[in-house]
N, C-alpha and C positions, 0 to 999 in steps of 0.2 A: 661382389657387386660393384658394378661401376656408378661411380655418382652421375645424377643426370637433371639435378634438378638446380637452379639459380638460386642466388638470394632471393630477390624478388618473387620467386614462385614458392621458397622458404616463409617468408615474411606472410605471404597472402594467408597461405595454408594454416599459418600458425593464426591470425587474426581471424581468421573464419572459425577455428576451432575455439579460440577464445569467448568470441560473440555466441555462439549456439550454446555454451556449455552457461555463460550468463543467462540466456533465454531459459535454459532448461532448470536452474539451481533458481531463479525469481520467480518462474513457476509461467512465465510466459506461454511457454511451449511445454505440452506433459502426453502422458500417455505413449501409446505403440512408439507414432511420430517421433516423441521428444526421444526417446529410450533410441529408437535409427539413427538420427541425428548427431544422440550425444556418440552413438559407436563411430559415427562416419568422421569426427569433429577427435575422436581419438585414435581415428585412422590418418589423418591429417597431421595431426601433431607429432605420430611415429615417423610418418614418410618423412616430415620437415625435419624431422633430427637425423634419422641415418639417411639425407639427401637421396633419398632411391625413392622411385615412384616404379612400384609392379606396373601395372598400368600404361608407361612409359615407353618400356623395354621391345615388347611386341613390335611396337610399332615406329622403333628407330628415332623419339625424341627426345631432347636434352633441351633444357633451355640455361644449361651451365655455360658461360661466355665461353668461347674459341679461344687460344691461344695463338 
């Protein structure tokens, strides 16, 4: 797998999954919803660590800086 993803698209992913997964544990958000959420919010936090985004690949983009 080629890495494709920037810090700053690192950083995002990782603070969205942060905040949902609070929403979800204080009881803000619960149910079906919370339960999608908290999967997409640990989908988020796998892509930001091994810098791959499936999702990405298809359609040819990187937001890793050029060299």
């Amino acid at each position: 797998m080629k890495k494709n993803m920037g810090s700053t698209d690192k950083i995002i992913r990782s603070l969205i999954a942060i905040v949902i997964a609070v929403l979800y544990f204080t009881g803000t958000i619960s149910g079906t919803l919370g339960l999608i959420l908290l999967i997409l919010g640990g989908v988020f936090l796998a892509t930001s660590f091994i810098s791959f985004c499936p999702l990405y690949a298809p359609f040819g983009i990187s937001t890793c800086k050029t060299k």
